[in-house]
mmCIF file of the N, C-alpha and C atoms, coordinates in Angstrom:
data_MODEL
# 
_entry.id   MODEL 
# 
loop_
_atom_site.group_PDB 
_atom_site.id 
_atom_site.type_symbol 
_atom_site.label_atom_id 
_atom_site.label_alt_id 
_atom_site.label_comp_id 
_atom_site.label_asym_id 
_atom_site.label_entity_id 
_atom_site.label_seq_id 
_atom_site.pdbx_PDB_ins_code 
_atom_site.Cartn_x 
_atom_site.Cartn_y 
_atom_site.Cartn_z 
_atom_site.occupancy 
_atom_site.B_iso_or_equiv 
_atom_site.pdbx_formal_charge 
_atom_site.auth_seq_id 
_atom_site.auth_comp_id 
_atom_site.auth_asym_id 
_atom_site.auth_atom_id 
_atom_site.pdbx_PDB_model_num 
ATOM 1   N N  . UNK A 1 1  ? 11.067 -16.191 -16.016 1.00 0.00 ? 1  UNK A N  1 
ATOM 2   C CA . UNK A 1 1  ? 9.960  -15.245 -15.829 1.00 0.00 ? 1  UNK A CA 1 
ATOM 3   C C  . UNK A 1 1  ? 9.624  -15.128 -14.347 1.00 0.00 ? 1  UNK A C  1 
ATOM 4   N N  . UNK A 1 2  ? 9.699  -13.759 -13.859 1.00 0.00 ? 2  UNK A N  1 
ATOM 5   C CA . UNK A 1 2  ? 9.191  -13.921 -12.898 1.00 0.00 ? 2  UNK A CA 1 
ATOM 6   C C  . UNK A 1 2  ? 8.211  -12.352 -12.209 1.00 0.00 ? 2  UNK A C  1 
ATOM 7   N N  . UNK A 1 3  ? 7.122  -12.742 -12.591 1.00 0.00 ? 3  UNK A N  1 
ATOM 8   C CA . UNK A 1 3  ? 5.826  -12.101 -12.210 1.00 0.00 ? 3  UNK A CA 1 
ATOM 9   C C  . UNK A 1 3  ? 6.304  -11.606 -10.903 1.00 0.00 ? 3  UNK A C  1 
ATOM 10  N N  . UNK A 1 4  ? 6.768  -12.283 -9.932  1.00 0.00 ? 4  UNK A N  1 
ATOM 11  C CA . UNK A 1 4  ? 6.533  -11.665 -8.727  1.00 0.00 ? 4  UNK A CA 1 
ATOM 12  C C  . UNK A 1 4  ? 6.042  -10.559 -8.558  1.00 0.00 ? 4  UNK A C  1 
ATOM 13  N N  . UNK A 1 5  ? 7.673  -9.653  -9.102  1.00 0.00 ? 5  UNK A N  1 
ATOM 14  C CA . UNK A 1 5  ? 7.937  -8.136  -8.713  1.00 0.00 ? 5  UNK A CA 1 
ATOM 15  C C  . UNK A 1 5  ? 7.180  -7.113  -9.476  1.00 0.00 ? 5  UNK A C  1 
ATOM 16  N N  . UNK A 1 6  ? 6.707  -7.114  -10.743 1.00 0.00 ? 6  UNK A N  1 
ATOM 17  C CA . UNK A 1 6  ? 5.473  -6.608  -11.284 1.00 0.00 ? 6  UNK A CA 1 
ATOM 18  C C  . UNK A 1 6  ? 3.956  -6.630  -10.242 1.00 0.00 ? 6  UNK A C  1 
ATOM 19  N N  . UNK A 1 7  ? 3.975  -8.315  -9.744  1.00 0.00 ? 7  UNK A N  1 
ATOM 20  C CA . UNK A 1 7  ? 2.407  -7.986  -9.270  1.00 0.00 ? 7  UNK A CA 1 
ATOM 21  C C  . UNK A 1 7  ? 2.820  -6.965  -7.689  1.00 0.00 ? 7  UNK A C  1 
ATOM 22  N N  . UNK A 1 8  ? 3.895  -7.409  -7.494  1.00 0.00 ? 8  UNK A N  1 
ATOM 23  C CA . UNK A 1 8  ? 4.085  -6.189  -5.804  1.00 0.00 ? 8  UNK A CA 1 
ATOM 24  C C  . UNK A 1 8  ? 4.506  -4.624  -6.314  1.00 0.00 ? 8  UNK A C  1 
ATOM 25  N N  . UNK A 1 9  ? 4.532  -4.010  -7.348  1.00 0.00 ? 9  UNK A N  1 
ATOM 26  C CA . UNK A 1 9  ? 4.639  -3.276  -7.950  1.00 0.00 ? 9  UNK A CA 1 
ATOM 27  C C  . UNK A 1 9  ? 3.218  -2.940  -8.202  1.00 0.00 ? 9  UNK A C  1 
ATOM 28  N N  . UNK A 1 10 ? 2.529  -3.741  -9.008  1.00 0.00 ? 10 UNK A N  1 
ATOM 29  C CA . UNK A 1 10 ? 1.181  -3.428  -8.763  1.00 0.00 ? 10 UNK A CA 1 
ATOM 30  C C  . UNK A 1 10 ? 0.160  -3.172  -7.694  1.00 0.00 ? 10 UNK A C  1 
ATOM 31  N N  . UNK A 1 11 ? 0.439  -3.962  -6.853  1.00 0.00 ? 11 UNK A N  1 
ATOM 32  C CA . UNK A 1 11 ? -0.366 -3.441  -5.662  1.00 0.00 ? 11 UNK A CA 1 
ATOM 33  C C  . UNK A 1 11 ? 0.480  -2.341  -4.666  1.00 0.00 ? 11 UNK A C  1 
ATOM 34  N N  . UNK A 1 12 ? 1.524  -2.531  -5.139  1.00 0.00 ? 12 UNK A N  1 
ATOM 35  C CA . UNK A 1 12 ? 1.995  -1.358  -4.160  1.00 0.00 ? 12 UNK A CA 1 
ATOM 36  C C  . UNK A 1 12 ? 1.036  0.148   -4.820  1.00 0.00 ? 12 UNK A C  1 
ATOM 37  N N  . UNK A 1 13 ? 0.916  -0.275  -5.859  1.00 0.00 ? 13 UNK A N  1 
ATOM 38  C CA . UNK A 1 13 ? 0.305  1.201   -6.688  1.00 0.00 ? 13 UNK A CA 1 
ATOM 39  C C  . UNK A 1 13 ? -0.804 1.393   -6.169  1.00 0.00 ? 13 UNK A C  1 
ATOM 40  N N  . UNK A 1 14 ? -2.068 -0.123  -6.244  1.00 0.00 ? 14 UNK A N  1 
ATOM 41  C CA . UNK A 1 14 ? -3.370 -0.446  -6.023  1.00 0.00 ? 14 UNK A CA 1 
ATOM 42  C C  . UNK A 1 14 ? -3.525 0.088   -4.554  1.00 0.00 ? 14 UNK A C  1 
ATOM 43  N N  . UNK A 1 15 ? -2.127 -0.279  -3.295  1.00 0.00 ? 15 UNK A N  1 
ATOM 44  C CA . UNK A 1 15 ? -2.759 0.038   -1.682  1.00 0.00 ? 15 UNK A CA 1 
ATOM 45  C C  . UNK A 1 15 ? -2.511 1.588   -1.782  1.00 0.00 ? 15 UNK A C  1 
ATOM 46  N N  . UNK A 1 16 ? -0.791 2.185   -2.593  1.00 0.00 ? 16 UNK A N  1 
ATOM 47  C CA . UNK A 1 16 ? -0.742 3.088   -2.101  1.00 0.00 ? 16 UNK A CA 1 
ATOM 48  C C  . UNK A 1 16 ? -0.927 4.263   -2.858  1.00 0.00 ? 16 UNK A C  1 
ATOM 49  N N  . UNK A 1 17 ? -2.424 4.424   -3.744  1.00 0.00 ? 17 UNK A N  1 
ATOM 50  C CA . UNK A 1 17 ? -3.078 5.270   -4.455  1.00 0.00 ? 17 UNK A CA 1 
ATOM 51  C C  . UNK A 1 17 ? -4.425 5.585   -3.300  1.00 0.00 ? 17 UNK A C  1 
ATOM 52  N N  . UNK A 1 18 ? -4.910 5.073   -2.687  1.00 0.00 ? 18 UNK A N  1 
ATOM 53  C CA . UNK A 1 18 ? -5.802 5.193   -1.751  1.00 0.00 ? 18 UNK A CA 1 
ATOM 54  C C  . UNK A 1 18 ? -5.547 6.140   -0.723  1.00 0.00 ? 18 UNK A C  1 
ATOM 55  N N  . UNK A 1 19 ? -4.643 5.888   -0.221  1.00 0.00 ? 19 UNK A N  1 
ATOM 56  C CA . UNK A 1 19 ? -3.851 6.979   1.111   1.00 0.00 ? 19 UNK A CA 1 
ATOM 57  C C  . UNK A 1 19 ? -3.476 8.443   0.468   1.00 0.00 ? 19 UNK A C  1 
ATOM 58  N N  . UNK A 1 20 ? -3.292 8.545   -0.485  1.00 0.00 ? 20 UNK A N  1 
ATOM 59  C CA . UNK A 1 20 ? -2.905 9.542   -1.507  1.00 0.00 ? 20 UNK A CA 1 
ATOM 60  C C  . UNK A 1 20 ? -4.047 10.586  -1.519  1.00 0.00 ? 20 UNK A C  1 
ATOM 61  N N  . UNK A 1 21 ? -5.024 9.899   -2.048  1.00 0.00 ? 21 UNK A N  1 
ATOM 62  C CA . UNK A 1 21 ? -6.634 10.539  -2.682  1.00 0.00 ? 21 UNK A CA 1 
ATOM 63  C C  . UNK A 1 21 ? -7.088 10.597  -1.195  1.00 0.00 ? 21 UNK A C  1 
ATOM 64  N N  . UNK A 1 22 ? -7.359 9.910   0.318   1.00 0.00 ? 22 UNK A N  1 
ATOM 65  C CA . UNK A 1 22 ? -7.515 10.456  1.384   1.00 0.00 ? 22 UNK A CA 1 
ATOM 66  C C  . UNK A 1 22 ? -6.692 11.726  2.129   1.00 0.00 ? 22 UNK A C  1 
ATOM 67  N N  . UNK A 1 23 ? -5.627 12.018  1.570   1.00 0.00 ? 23 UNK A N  1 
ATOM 68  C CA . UNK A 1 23 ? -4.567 12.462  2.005   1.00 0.00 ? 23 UNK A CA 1 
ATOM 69  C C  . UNK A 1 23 ? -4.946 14.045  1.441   1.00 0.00 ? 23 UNK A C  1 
ATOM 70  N N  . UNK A 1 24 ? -4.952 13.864  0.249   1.00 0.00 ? 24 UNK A N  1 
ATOM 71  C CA . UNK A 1 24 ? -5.244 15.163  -0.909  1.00 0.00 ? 24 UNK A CA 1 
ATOM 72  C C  . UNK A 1 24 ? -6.899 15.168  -0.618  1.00 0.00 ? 24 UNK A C  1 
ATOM 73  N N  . UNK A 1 25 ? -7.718 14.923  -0.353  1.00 0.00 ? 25 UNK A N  1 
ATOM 74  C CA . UNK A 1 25 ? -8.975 15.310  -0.172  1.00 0.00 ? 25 UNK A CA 1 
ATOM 75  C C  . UNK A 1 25 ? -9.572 15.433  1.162   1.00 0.00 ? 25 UNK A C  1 
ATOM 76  N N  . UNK A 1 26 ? -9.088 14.920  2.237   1.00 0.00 ? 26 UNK A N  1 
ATOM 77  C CA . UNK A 1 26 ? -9.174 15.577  4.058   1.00 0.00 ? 26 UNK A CA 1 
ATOM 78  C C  . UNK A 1 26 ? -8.106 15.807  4.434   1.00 0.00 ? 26 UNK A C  1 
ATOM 79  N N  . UNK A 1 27 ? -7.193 15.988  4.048   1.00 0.00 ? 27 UNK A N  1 
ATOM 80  C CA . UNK A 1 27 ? -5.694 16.457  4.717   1.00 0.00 ? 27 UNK A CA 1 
ATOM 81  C C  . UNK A 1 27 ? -5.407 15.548  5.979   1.00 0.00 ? 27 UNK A C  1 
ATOM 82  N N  . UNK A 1 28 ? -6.124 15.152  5.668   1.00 0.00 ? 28 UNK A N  1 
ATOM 83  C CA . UNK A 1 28 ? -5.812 14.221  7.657   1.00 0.00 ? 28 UNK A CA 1 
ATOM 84  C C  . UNK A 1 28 ? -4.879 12.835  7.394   1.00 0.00 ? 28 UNK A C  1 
ATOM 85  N N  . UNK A 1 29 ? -3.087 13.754  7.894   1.00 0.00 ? 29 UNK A N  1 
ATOM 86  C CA . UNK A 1 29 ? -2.022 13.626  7.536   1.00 0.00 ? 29 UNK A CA 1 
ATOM 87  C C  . UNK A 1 29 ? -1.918 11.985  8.394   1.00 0.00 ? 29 UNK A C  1 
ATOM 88  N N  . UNK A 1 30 ? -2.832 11.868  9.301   1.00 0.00 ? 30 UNK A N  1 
ATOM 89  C CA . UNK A 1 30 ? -3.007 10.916  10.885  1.00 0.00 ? 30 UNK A CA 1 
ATOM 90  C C  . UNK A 1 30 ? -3.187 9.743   10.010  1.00 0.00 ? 30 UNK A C  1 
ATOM 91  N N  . UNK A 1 31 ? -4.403 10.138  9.306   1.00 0.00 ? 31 UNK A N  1 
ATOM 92  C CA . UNK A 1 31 ? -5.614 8.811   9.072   1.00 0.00 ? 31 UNK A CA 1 
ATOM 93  C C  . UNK A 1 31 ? -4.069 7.706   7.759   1.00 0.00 ? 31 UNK A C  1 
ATOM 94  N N  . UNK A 1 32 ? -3.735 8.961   6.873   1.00 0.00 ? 32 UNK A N  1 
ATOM 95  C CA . UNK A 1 32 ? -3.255 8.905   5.907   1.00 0.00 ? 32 UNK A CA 1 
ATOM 96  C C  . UNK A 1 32 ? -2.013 7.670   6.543   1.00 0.00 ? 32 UNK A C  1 
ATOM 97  N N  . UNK A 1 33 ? -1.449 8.153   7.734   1.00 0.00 ? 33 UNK A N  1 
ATOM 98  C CA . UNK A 1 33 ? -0.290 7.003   7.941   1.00 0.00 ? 33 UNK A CA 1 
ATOM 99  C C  . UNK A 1 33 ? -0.591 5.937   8.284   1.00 0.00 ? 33 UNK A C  1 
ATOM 100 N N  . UNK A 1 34 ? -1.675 6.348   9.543   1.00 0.00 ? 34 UNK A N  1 
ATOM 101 C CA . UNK A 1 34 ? -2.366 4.352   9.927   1.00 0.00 ? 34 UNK A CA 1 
ATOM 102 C C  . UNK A 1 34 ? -2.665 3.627   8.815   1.00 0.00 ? 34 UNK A C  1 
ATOM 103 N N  . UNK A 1 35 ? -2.901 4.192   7.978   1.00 0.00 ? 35 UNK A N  1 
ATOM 104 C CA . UNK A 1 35 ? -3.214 3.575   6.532   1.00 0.00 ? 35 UNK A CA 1 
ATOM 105 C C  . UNK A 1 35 ? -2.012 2.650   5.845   1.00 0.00 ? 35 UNK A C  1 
ATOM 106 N N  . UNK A 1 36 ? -0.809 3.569   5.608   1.00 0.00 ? 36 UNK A N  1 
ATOM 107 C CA . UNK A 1 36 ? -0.242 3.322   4.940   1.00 0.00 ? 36 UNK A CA 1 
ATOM 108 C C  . UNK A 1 36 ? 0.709  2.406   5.585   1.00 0.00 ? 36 UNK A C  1 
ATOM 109 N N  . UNK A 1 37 ? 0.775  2.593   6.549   1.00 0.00 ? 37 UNK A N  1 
ATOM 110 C CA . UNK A 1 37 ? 1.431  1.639   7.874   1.00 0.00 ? 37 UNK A CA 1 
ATOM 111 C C  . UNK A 1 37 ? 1.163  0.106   7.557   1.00 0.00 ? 37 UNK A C  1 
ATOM 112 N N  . UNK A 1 38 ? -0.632 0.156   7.772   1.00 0.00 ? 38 UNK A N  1 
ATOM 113 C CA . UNK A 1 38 ? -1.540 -0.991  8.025   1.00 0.00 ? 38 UNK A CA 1 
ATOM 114 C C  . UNK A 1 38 ? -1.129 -1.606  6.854   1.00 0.00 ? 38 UNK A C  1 
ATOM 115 N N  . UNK A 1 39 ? -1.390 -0.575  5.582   1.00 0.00 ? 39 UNK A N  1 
ATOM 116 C CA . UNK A 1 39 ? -1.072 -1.932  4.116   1.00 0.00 ? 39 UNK A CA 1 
ATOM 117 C C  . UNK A 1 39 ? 0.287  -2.248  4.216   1.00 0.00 ? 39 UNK A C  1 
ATOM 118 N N  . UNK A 1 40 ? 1.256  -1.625  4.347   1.00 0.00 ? 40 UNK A N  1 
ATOM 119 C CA . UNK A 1 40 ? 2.409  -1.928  4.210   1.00 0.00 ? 40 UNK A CA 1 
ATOM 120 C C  . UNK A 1 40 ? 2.707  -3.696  5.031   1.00 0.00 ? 40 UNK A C  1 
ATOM 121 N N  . UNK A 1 41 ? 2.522  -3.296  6.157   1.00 0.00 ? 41 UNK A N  1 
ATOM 122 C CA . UNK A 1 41 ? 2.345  -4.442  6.957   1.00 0.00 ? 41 UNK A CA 1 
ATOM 123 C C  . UNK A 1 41 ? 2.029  -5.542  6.155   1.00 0.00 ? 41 UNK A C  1 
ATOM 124 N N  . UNK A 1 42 ? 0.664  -5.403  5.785   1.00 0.00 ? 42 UNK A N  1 
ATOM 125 C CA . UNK A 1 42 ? -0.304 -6.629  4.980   1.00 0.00 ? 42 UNK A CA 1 
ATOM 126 C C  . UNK A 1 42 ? 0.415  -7.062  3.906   1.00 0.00 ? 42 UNK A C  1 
ATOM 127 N N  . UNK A 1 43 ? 1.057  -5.729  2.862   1.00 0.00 ? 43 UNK A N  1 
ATOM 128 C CA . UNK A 1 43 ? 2.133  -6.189  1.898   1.00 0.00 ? 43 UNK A CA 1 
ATOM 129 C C  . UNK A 1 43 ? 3.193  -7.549  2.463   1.00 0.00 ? 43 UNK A C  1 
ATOM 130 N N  . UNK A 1 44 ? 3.886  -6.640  3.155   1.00 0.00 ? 44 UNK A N  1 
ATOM 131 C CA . UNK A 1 44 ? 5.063  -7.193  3.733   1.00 0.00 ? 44 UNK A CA 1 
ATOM 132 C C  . UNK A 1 44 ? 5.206  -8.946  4.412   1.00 0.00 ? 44 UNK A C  1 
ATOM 133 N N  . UNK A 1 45 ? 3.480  -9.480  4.824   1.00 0.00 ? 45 UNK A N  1 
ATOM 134 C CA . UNK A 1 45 ? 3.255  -10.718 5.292   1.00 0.00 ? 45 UNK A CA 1 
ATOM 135 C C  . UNK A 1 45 ? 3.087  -11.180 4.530   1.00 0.00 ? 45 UNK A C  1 
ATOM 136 N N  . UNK A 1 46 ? 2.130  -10.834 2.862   1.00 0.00 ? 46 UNK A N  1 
ATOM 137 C CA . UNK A 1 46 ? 2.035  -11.462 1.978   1.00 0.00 ? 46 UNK A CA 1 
ATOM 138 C C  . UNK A 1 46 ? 3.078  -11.928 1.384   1.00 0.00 ? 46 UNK A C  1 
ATOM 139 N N  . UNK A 1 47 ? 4.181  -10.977 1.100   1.00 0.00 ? 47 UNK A N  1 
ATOM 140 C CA . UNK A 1 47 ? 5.536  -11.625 0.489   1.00 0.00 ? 47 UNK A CA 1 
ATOM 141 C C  . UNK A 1 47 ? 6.190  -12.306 1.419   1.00 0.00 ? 47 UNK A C  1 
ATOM 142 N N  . UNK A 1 48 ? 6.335  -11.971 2.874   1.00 0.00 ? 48 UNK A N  1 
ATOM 143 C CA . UNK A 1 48 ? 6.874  -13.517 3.591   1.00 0.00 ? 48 UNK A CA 1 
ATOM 144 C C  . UNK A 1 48 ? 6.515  -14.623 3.282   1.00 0.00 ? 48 UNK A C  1 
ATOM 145 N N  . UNK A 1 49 ? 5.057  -14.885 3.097   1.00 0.00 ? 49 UNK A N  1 
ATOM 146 C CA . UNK A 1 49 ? 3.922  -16.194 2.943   1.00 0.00 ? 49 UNK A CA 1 
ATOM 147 C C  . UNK A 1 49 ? 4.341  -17.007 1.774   1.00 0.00 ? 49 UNK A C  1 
ATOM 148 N N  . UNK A 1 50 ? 4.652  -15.859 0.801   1.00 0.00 ? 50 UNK A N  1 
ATOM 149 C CA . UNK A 1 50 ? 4.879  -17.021 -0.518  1.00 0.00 ? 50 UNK A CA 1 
ATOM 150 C C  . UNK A 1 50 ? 6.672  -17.486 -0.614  1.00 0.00 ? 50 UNK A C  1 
# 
């Protein structure tokens, strides 16, 4: 069994549903990448960590 890839599946959904709904409701294509940049990042250290 291994949960891992479900729960990074899940939050990939959880960070990158946010940037989406900013994206589609101010168009501000800018804000939308620092965003998606920033979580990605945060993703990406979390799965180094474990």
């Amino acid at each position: 069994m291994k949960p891992s890839k479900n729960l990074m599946r899940i939050m990939v959904i959880l960070f990158g549903a946010p940037p989406l709904l900013y994206h589609l409701y101010f168009g501000n294509w800018l804000l939308t990448a620092v965003v998606t940049v920033s979580l990605g990042m945060m993703l990406v250290l979390i799965g180094f960590k474990k």
